[in-house]
MARTORTOR-135325 format. One record per residue (C-alpha): x, z, y. Coordinates in pm, whole numbers, padded with zeros to 5 digits, always signed. Layout:
XZY
...
//
This chain:
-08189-05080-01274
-08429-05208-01026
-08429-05011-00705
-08801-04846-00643
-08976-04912-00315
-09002-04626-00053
-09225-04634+00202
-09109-04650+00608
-09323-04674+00901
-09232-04939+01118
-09465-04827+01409
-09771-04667+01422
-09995-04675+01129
-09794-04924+00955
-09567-04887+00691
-09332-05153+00511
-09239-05079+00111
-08853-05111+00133
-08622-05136-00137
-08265-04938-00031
-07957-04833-00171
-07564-04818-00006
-07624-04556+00278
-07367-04572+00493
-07239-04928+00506
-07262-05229+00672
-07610-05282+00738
-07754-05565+00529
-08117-05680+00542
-08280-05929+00303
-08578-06101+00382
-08778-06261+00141
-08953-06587+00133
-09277-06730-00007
-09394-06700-00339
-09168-06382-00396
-09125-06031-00293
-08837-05775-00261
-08868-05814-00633
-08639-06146-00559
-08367-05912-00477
-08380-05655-00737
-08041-05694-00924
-07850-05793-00621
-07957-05514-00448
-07688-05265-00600
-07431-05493-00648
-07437-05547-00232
-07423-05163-00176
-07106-05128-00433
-06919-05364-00223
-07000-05175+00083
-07356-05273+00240
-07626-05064+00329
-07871-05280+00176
-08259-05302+00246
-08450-05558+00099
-08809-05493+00229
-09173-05643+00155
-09273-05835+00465
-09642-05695+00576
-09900-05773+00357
-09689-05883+00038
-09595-05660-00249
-09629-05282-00141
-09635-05335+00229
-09918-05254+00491
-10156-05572+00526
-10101-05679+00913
-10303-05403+01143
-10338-05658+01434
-10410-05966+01149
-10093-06135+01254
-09876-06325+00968
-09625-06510+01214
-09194-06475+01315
-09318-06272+01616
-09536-06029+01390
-09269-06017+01074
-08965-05976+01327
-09179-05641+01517
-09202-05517+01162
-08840-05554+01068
-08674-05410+01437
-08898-05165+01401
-08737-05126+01035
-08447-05157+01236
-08507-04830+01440
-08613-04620+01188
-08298-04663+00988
-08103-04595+01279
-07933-04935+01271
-07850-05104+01619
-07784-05420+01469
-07752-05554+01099
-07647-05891+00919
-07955-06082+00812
-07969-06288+00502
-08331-06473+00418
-08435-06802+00218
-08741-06976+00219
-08962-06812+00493
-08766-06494+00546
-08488-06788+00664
-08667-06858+00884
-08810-06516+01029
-08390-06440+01033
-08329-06756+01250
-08617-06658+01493
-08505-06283+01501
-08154-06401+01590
-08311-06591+01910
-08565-06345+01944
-08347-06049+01956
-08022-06131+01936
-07841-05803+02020
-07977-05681+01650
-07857-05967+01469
-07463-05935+01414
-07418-06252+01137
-07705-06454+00948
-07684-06557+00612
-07913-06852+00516
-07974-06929+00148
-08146-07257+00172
-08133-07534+00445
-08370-07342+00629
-08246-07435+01018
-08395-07472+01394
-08636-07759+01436
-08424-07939+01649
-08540-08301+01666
-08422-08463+01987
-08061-08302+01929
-08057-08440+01579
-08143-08819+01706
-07889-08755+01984
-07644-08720+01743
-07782-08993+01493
-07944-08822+01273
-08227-09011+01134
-08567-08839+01042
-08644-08701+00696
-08851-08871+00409
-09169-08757+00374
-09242-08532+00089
-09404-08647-00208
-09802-08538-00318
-09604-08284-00508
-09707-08057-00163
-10031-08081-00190
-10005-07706-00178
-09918-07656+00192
-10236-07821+00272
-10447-07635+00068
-10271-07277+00168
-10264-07375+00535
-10668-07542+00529
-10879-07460+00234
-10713-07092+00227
-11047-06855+00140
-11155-07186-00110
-10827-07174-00287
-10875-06800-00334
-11202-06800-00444
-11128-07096-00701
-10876-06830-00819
-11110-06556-00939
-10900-06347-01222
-10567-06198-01162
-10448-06431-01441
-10525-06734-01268
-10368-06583-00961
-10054-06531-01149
-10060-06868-01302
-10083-07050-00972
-09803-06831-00817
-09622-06885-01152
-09661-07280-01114
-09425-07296-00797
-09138-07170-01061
-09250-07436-01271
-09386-07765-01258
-09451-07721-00811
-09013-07775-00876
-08908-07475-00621
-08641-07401-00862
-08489-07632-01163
-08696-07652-01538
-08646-07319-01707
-08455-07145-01424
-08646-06820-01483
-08793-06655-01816
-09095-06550-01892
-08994-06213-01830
-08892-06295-01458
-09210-06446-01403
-09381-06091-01542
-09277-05926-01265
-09212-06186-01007
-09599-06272-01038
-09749-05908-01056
-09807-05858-00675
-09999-06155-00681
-10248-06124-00884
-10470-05913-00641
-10631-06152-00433
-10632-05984-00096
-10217-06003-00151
-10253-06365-00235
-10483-06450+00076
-10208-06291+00282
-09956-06504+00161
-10158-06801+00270
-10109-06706+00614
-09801-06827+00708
-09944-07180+00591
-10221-07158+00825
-09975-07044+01141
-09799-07368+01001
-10098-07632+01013
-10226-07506+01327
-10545-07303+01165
-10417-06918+01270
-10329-06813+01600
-10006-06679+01679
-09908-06361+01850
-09640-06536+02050
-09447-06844+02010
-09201-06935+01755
-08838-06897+01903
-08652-07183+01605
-08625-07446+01888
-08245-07343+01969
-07943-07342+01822
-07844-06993+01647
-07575-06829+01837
-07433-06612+01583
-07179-06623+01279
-07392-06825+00998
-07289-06872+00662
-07512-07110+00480
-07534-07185+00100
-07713-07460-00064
-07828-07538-00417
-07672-07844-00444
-07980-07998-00701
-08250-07809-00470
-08519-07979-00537
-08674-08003-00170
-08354-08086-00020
-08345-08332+00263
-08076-08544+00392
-07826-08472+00632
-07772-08094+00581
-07386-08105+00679
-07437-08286+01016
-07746-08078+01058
-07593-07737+01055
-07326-07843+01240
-07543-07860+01543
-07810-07582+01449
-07597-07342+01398
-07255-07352+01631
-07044-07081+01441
-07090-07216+01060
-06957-07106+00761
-07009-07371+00539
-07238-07532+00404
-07110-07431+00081
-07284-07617-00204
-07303-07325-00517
-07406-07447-00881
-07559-07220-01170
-07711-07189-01444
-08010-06968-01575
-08127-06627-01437
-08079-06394-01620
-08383-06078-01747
-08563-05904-01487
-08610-05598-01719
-08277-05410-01856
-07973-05269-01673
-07900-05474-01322
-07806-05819-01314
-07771-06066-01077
-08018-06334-01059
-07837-06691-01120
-08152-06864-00951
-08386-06796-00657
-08683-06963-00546
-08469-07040-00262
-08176-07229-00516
-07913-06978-00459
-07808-06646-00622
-07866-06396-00327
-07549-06182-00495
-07337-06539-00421
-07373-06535-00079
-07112-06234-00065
-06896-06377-00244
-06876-06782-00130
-06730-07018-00359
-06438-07245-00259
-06602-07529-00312
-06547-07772+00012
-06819-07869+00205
-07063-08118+00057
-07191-08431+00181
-07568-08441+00133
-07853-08493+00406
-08195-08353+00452
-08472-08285+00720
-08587-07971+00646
-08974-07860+00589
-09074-07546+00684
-09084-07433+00346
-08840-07513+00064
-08658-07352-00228
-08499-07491-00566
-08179-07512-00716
-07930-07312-00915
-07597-07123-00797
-07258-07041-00973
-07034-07422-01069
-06838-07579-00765
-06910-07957-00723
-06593-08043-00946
-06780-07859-01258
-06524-07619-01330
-06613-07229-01321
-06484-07073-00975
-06448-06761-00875
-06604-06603-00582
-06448-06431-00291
-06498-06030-00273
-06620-05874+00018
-06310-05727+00123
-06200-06156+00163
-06414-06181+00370
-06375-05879+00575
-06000-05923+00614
-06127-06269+00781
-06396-06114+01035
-06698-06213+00838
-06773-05849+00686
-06678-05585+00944
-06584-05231+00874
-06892-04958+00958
-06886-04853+01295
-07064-04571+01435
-07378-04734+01558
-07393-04823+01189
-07328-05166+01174
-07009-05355+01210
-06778-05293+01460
//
């Protein structure tokens, strides 16, 4: 079962379309990335609130459901207002954050921009702090540039209203949002069906969601102002437990010795193989594959597979992969929540509604 959006005002005269379920547990947030929606989440979302989240997967402001921007603002400043403000409305004093693609990065810079509401992060992707001198300090060498294949980024970030216009039905919409599961490589060859892409698509195909998207692109190249600076130029402070698809597609070198400095208190990187998503329609599922290369559901339950020893310097945006296999090929297990709790990585509810 998909969990239906309800809407939440986040302050005044804006709402966010949030996806919820698991009332009364450990406050879990899920932020989504570019080209997807809470719709990424959908058959995760239930399996997280039977192992004892409180799980709300919202649609960042102007994708899927959610207000468009009131103040035009589409940067980590503007997202992160939206989702403390999220924050206070569901009572929540602080919450563990889990994102991929963008919404990694909106979790990083809401962990250093308010980091008495983030408890632990949970990054699906290589997503990490743009930390360039301390990476040469510790000989790390720069990343490879990335092939024509990202022609996109320049066209999103640049040539925004031309792109839109050139895509004048909500079928061609759809197709070009569809193309980024497909031959634009964020995920593997045949990682989603067609009936994933039905509904992962459908909030794209009106243009004024479509243009909004593009927004992020144009913080990115330098054509949108900001309402305040980016805060991904530290190291995170908190608990993070990273998972990587290990044949990501946009993965860059490094990524062991990267995290090691971005992100002090690590948990991994643990490298999680896959194979195809399953339906979007039916009973829940999980998801095998994400845009982002990971099964969100996986990231609960971490695979003992040892850390892997592949590099990257991260873009801004990235995604690919598939989730499930350890690196050895044989079919592990994953560790429940309660593992993971006994260990200090889940904590029991406490009364402020997050964990204790």
């Amino acid at each position: 079962m998909v969990v239906s959006p309800t809407f939440v005002t986040v302050s005044e005269g804006h709402r966010l379309a949030v996806r919820r379920s698991g009332h009364g547990g450990v406050p879990l947030l899920l932020v989504h990335g570019f080209p997807c929606t809470s719709l990424i989440w959908s058959h995760n979302i239930e399996e997280l609130a039977a192992a004892g989240f409180d799980v709300a997967a919202p649609d960042l402001r102007g994708y899927g459901d959610s207000d468009f921007a009131p103040d035009g603002f589409y940067d980590f400043a503007a997202f992160n207002a939206d989702l403390t403000g999220l924050m206070d409305a569901f009572g929540w004093e602080r919450a563990v954050v889990a994102g991929h693609d963008l919404g990694a990065m909106i979790a990083i810079d809401l962990a250093t921009r308010h980091p008495g509401r983030v408890d632990r992060l949970v990054v699906l992707d290589d997503s990490m702090p743009d930390l360039p001198e301390a990476f040469a300090a510790a000989g790390i060498p720069p990343g490879t540039p990335k092939p024509t294949v990202y022609d996109y980024q320049r066209r999103q970030g640049l040539h925004a209203d031309e792109l839109v216009a050139e895509l004048d039905t909500p079928e061609r919409r759809r197709r070009y949002i569809g193309e980024f599961f497909g031959h634009r490589m964020w995920c593997p060859p045949g990682a989603f069906s067609e009936a994933d892409l039905e509904v992962l698509t459908e909030p794209y195909g009106d243009a004024d969601r479509l243009r909004a998207s593009f927004a992020d692109y144009e913080v990115v190249m330098g054509a949108r102002p900001m309402s305040a600076p980016e805060m991904t130029d530290r190291p995170v402070q908190q608990p993070t437990l990273v998972l990587v698809g290990p044949d990501q597609v946009t993965l860059g070198e490094h990524v062991d010795e990267r995290c090691a400095i971005a992100y002090p208190q690590l948990v991994g990187p643990f490298w999680v193989r896959g194979g195809r998503g399953t339906s979007c329609r039916g009973r829940s599922r999980r998801w095998s594959t994400a845009p982002s290369g990971r099964s969100a559901e996986t990231c609960w339950r971490a695979p003992r597979t040892p850390r892997g020893r592949s590099s990257r310097t991260p873009p801004r945006h990235r995604a690919g992969g598939r989730a499930g296999r350890g690196r050895s090929g044989r079919r592990r297990r994953g560790r429940p929540v309660r593992w993971w709790r006994r260990r200090g990585w889940v904590r029991a509810a406490s009364p402020d509604g997050c964990g204790s």
